[in-house]
Phi, psi and omega in degrees: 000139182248102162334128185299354176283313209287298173294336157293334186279329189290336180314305191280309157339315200248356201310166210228135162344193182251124131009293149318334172297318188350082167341179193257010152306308198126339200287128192245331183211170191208147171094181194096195181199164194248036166262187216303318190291326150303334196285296165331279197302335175286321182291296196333308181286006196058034164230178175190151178273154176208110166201162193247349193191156198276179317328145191287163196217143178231146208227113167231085161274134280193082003269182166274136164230160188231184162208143203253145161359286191293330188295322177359066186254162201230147156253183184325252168004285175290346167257004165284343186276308171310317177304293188298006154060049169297326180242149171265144172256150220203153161226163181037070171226348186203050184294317153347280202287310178293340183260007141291330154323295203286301196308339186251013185257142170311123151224119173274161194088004175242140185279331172189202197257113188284034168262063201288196178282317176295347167281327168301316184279340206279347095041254166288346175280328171301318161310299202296347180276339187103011199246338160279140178237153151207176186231165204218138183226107170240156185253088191088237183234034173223155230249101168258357168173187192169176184209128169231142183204146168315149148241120168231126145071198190271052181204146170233150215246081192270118200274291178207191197219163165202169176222129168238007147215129199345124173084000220266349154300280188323317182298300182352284191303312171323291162286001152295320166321310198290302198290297170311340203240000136277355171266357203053064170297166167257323176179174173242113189265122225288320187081315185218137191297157170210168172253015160278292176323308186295313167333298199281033178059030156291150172228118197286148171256128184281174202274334176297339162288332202303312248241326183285333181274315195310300190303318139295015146281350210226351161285319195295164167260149190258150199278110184262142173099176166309104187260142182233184180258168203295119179336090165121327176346121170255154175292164194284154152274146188237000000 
């Protein structure tokens, strides 16, 4: 566990604009570089980078949206799936492979994937220090969707997700929701609305609560290294 004392000095180490400056986009900064102690000290602030070509551009937008544990909602359909255990679920096992994944999935209405190469690797450096996850939904031996994202102190920070067979992000994301929220997460954050989040019940937030919640949930210590789920995990009930 890394104490919340570690993350205020990368903060005071790292600072980031007044929030408040942000454009109405979101956009608060620009420049800089992604390596971890900035990356860090950014999620910390509520900001997180999104961009396709430099300068990296960092974004705290107005509202946020998360989902909180308890908000969770699953529908017919998706919880029939879950009862059928079509996927084994896994965490950090192919943290690579899903955000390589994530970078190469179709979104529509988007011109292409703010998932360069430098963001993949810094990234995979954040995974490889214990502060990135992903959860993995597989069929056999093949990777059928996932979700990866940062953790800090008791919020996971959700960067992006694909399915390359039906439903097999959302069972993911159910379980990971199920899993943090038996850890006491405070919540999880989508960062932009989609209409997979909304379904599965997201809320937008104005960003002074996001930021007022951050900051305590960011009290908790954060669980550094690898994770897996928990001794005895069941599929979640819905």
């Amino acid at each position: 566990m890394l104490p919340a004392s570690v993350l205020r000095a990368l903060v005071d180490a790292c600072p980031f604009p007044d929030p408040k400056e942000a454009s109405e986009e979101g956009l608060l900064a620009y420049g800089g570089d992604l390596v971890p102690e900035r990356l860090l000290a950014a999620y910390a602030q509520g900001v997180f980078p999104w961009y396709d070509a430099d300068p990296i551009l960092w974004f705290t937008p107005d509202p946020r949206v998360v989902i909180r544990p308890a908000g969770l909602r699953v529908n017919r359909s998706l919880r029939k799936n879950l009862r059928r255990r079509r996927f084994q679920l896994r965490m950090d096992t192919a943290f690579r492979q899903v955000i390589e994944a994530c970078a190469r999935a179709e979104r529509p209405g988007q011109g292409g994937t703010w998932i360069n190469a430098d963001m993949l690797e810094a990234y995979c450096e954040l995974h490889r220090l214990g502060f990135a996850h992903s959860v993995e939904a597989w069929r056999g031996d093949a990777l059928a969707g996932g979700i990866y994202g940062v953790s800090l102190g008791g919020v996971f920070f959700g960067e992006s997700m694909f399915a390359a067979q039906s439903d097999a992000s959302k069972v993911a994301l159910v379980y990971l929701v199920r899993q943090i929220e038996a850890w006491g997460f405070a919540f999880l954050d989508c960062q932009a609305p989609t209409e997979h989040t909304d379904r599965l019940g997201a809320e937008p937030w104005p960003r002074e609560r996001f930021l007022s919640e951050l900051a305590s949930a960011l009290d908790r210590p954060t669980r550094v290294g690898a994770w897996r789920f928990d001794d005895g995990f069941e599929e979640p009930s819905c």
